[in-house]
KEKE-3310 file (N, C-alpha, C; in steps of 0.2 Angstrom, whole numbers, plus 5000, padded with zeros to 4 digits):
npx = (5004:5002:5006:5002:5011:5007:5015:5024:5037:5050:5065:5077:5085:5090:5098:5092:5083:5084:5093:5109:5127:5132:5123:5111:5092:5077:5072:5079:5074:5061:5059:5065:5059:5044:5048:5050:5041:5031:5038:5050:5060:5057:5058:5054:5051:5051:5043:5050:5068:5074:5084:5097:5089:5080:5060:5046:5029:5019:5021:5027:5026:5029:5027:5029:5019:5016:5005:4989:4986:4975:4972:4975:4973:4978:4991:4996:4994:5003:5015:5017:5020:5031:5041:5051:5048:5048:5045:5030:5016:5001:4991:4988:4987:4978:4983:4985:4996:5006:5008:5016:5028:5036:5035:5021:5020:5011:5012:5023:5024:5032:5035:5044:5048:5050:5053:5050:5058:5067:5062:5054:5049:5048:5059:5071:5062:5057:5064:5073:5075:5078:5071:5067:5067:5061:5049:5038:5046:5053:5044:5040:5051:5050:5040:5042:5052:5040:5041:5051:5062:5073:5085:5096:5105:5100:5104:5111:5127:5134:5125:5113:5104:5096:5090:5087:5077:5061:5045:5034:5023:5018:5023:5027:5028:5019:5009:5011:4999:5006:5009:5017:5012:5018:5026:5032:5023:5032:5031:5035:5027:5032:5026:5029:5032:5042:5058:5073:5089:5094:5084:5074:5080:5091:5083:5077:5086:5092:5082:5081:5093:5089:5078:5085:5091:5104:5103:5096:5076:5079:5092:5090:5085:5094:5103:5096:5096:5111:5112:5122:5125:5136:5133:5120:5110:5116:5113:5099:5094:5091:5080:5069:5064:5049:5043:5027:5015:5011:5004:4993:4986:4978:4975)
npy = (4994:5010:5027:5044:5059:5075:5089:5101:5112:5122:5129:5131:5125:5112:5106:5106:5096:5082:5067:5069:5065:5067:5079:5086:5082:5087:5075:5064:5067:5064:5052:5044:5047:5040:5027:5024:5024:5015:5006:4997:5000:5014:5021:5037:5045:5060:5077:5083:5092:5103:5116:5119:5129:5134:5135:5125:5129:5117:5102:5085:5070:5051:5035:5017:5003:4987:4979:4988:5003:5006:5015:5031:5047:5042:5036:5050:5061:5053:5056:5069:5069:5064:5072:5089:5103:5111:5104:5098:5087:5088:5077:5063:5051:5041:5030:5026:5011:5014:5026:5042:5054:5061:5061:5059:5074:5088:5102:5115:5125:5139:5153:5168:5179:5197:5212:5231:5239:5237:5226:5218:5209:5200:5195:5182:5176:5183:5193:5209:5220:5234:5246:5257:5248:5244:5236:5237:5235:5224:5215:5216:5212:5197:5193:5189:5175:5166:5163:5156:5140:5134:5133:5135:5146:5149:5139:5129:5122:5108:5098:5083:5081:5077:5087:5104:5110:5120:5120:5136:5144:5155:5170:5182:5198:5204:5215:5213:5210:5207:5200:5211:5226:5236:5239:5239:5226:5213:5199:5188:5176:5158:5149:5131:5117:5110:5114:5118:5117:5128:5137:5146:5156:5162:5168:5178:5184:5189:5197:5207:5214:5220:5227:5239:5244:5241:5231:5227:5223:5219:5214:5206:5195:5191:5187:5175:5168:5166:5155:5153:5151:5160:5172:5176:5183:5186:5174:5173:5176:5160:5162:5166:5161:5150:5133:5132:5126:5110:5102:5089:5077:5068:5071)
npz = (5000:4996:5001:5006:5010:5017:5020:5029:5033:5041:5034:5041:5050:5042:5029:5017:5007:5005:5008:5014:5017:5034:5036:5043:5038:5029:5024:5030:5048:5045:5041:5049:5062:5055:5054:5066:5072:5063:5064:5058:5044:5035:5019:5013:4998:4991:4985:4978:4978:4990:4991:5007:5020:5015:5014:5017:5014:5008:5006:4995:5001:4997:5004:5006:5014:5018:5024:5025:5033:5048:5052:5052:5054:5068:5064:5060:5071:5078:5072:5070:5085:5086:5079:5075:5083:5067:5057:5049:5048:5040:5034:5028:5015:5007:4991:4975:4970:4961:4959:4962:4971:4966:4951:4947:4949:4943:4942:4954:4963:4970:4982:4985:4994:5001:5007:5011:5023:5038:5050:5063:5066:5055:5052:5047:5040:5027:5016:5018:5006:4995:4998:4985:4972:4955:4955:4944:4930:4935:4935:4920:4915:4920:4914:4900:4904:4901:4888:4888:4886:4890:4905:4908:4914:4926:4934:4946:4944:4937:4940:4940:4931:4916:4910:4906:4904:4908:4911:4912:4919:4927:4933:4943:4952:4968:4977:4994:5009:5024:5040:5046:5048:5046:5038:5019:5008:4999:4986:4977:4965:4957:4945:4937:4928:4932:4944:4942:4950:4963:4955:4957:4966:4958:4948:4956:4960:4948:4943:4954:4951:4941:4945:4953:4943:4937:4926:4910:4904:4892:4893:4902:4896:4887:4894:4897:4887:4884:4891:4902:4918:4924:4920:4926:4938:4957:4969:4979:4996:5006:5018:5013:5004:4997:4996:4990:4984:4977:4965:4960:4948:4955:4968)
capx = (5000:5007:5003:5007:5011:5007:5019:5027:5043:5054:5071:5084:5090:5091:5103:5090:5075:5087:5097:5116:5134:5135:5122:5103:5091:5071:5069:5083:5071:5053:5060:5067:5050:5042:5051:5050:5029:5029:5044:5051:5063:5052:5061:5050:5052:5047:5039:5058:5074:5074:5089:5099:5086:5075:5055:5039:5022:5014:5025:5023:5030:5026:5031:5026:5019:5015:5000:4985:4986:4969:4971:4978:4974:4983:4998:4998:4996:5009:5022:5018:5022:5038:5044:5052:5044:5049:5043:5024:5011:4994:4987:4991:4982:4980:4985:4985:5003:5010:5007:5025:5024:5039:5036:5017:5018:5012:5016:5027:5024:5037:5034:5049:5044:5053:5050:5057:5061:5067:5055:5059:5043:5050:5067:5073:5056:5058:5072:5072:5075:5078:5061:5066:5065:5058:5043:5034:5052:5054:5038:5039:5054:5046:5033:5049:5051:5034:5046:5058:5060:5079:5083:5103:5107:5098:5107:5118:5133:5137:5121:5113:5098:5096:5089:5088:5071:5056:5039:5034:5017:5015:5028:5025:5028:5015:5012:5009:4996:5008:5007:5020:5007:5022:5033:5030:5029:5031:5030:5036:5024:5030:5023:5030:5029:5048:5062:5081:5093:5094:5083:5070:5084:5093:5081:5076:5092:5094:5075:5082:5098:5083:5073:5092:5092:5108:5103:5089:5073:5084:5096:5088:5081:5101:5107:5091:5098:5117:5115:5127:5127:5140:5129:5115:5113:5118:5108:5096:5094:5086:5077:5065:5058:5041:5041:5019:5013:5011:4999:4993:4982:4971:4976)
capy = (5000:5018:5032:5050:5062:5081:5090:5108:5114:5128:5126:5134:5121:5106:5104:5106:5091:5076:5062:5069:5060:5071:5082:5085:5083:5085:5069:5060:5069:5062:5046:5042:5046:5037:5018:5022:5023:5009:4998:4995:5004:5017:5027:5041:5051:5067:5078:5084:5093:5109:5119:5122:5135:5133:5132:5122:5128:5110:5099:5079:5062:5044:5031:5011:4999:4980:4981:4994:5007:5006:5023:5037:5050:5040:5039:5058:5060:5049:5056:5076:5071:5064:5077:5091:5108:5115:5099:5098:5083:5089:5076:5055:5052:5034:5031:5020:5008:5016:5035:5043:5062:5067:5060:5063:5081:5092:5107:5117:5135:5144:5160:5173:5185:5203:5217:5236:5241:5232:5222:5211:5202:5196:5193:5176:5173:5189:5197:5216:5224:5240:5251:5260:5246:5244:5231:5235:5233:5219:5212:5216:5205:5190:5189:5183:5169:5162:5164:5152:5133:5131:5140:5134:5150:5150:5132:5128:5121:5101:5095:5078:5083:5076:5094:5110:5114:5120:5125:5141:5147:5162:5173:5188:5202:5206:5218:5207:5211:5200:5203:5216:5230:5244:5238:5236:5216:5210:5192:5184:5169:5158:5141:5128:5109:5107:5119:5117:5119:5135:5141:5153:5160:5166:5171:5183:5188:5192:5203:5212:5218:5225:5232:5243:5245:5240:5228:5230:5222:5215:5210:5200:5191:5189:5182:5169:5165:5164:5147:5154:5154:5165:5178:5181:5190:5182:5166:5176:5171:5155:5160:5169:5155:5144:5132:5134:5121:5106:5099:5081:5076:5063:5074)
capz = (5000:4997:5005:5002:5016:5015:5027:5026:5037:5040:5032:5044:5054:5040:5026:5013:5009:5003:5015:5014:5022:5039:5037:5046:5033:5031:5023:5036:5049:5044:5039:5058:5064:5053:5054:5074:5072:5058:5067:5052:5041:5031:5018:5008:4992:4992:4978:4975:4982:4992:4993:5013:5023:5013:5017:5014:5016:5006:5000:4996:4999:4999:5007:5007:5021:5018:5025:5026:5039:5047:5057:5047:5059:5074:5063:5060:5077:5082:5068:5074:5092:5088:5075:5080:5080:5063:5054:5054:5044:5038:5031:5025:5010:5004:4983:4971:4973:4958:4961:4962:4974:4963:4944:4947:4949:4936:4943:4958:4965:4974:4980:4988:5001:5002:5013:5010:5028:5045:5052:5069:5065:5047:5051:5047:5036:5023:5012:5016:5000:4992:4996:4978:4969:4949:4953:4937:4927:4938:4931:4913:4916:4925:4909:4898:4905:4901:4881:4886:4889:4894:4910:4913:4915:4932:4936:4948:4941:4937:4942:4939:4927:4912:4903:4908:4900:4912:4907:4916:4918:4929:4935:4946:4959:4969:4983:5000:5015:5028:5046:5049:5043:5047:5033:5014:5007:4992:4986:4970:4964:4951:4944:4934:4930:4936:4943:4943:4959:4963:4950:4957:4967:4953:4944:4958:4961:4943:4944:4959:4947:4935:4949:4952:4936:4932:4919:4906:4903:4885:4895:4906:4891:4884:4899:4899:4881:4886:4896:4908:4924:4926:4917:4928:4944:4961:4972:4984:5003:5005:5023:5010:4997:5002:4992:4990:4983:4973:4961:4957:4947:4960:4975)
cpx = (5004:5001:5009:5005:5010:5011:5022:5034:5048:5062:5078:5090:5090:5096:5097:5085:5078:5091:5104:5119:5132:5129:5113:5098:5084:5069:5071:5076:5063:5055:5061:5061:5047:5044:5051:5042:5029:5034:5046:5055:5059:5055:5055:5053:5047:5048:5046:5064:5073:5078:5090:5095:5080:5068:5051:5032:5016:5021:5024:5028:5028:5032:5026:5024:5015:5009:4997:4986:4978:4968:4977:4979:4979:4991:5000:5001:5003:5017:5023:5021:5030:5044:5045:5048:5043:5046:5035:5018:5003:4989:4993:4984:4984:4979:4985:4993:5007:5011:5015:5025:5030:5036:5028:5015:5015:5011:5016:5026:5028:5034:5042:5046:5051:5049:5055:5059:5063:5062:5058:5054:5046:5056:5070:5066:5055:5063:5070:5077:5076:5073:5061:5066:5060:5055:5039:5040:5053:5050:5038:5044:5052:5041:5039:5050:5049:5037:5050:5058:5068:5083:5090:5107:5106:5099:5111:5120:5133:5132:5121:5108:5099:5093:5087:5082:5063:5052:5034:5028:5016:5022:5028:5025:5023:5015:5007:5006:4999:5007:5012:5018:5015:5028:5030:5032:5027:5031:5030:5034:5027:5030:5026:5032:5037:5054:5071:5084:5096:5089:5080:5076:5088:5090:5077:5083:5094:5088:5076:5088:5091:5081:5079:5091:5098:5109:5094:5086:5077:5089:5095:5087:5088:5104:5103:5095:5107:5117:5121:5124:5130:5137:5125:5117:5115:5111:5106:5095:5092:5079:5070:5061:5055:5042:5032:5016:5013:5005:4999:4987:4977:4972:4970)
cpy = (5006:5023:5041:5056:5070:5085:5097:5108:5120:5124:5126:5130:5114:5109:5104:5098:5083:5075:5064:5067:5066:5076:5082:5087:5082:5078:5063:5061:5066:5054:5041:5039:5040:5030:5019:5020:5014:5003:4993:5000:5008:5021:5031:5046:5055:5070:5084:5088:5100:5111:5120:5127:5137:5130:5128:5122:5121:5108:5091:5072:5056:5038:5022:5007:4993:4976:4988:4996:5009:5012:5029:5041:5049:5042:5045:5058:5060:5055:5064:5076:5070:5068:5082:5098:5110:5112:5098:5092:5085:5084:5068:5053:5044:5034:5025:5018:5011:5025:5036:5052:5065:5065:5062:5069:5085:5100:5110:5124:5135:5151:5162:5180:5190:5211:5224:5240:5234:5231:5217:5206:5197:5195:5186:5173:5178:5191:5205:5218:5232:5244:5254:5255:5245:5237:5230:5233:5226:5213:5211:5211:5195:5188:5185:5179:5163:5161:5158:5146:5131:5136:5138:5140:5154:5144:5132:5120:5114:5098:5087:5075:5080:5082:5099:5113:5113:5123:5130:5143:5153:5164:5178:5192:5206:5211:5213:5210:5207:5203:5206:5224:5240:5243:5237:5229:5215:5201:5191:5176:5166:5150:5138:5120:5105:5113:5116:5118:5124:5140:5146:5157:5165:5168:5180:5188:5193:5197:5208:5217:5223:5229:5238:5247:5246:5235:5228:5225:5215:5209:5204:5192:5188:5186:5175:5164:5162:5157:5149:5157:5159:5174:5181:5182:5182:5178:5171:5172:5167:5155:5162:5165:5152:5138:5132:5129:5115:5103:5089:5079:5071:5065:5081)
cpz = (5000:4999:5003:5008:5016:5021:5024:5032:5036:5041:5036:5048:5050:5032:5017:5014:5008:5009:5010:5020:5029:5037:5040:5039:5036:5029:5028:5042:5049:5044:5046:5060:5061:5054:5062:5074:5068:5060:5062:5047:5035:5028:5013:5001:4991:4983:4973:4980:4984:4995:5001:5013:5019:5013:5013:5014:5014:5004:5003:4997:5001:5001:5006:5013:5016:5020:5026:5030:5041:5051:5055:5052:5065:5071:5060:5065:5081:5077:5072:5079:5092:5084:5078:5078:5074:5056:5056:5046:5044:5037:5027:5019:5007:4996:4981:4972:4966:4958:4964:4965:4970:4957:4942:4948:4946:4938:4950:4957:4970:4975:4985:4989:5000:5008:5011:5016:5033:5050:5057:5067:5060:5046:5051:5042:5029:5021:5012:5010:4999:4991:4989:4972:4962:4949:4945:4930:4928:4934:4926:4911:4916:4919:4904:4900:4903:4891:4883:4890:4894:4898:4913:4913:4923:4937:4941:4944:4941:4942:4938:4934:4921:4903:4909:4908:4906:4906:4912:4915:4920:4934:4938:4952:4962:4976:4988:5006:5021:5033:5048:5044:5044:5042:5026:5011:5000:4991:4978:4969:4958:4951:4938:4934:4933:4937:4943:4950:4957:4959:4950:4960:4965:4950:4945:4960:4953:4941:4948:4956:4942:4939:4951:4948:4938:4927:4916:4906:4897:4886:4900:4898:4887:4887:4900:4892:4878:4887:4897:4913:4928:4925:4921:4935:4951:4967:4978:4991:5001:5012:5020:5005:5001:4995:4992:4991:4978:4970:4958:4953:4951:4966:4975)
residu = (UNK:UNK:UNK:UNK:UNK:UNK:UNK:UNK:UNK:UNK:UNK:UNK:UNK:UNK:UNK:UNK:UNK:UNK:UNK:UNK:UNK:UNK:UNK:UNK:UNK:UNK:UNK:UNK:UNK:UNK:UNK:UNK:UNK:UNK:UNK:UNK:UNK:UNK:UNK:UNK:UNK:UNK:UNK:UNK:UNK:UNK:UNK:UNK:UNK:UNK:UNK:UNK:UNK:UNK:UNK:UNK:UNK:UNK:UNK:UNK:UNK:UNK:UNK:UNK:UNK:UNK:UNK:UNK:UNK:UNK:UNK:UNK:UNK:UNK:UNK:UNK:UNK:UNK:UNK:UNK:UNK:UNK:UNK:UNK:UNK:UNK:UNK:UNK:UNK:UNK:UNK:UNK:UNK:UNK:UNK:UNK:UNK:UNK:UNK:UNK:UNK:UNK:UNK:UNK:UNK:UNK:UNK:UNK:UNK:UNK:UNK:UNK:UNK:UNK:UNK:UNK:UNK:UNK:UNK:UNK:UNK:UNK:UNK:UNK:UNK:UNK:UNK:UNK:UNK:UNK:UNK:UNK:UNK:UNK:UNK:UNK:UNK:UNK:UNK:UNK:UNK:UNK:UNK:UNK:UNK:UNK:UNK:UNK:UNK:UNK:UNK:UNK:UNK:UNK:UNK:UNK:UNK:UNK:UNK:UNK:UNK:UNK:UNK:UNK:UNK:UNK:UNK:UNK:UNK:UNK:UNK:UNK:UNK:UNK:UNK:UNK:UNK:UNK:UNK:UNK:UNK:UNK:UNK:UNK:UNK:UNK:UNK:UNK:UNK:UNK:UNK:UNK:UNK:UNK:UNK:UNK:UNK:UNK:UNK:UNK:UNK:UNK:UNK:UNK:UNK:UNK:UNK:UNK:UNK:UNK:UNK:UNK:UNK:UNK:UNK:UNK:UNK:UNK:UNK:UNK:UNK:UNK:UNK:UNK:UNK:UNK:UNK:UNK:UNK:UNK:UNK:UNK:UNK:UNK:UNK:UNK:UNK:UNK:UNK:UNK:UNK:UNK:UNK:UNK:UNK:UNK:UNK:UNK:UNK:UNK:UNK)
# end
């Protein structure tokens, strides 16, 4: 029987969402829990990889048991109390035994939060920003995208990927009613059916170069068409991207 876990977490004390040598990870993390409840070695595949310090308001993974789990709820229950705060499961969803939380995705939203003054409330959750900022530059940028399929210019380096080509639907800076009403917020959503490592980061770091204005509209569009990495702007915090959410077709 497979099952598929809905869970969110804040990034900052894990190593990013994959099991590496020596480092605290959220998947290592869940997995623990999970094979202590099920008394049995439980590993899970999640709905893909999330950069160090970086969060998860939804995100998906399945895992298998051998038998039916006749109490869904108990084992939420059970996995909340032994995970640690920053780590938190919504929801266990029973699935057909081929169903896959990464291969059946069909599409991933990010968004990246911004603010243009100092904020105690938003600090470690928000990237303060440059208040003068060229949002609607910014923007006219960010619809280019939805032009272009191969996006290794927003790559990190000697990955493991077989192609480099995303397909981008929606792209866009908006302004944000968050809870620190004494500061302005901004918030970058964008959707697509698969992203690269690193690749919203750089791509708002290279929207925050325009919002400057030190590089144009054209230019943005020349460095998308480079495939270089080297070309575009630099990897923005990670305490600042969500990933949102995900889509499944039977979810």
């Amino acid at each position: 029987m497979r099952y598929f876990l809905k869970l969110s977490f804040k990034g900052a004390a894990y190593h990013g969402w994959q099991v590496q040598p020596s480092q605290v990870s959220v998947q290592e993390t869940i997995e623990k829990a999970l094979s202590m409840v099920m008394r049995c070695p439980t590993p899970i595949t999640g709905a893909g990889r999330t950069d160090a310090g970086v969060n998860a308001m939804t995100m998906y993974a399945h895992f298998d048991s051998k038998l039916p789990i006749g109490n869904l709820d108990l084992l939420q229950r059970s996995l909340n109390g032994i995970l640690p705060p920053d780590i938190a499961i919504h929801d266990i969803i029973a699935v057909h035994d081929e169903a896959h939380a990464r291969f059946d995705a069909t599409s991933r939203t990010y968004r990246y939060f911004a603010h243009t003054a100092k904020s105690a409330v938003l600090q470690g959750l928000s990237w303060q920003c440059n208040p003068r900022l060229d949002f609607d530059m910014m923007n006219e940028a960010a619809q280019h995208l939805l032009d272009y399929e191969d996006f290794t210019s927003f790559s990190k380096l000697h990955t493991d990927v077989k192609t480099n080509n995303c397909h981008i639907t929606h792209a866009r800076w908006e302004s944000h009613r968050g809870i620190d009403n004494h500061v302005k917020q901004w918030v970058f959503t964008i959707t697509a059916d698969r992203f690269l490592r690193n690749m919203v980061r750089a791509i708002v770091g290279t929207l925050v170069e325009i919002g400057n204005h030190k590089i144009s509209v054209d230019d943005f569009c020349r460095i998308i068409e480079q495939k270089d990495r080297c070309a575009a702007g630099t990897s923005m915090p990670a305490h600042a991207l969500y990933l949102w959410n995900v889509e499944y077709p039977y979810i």
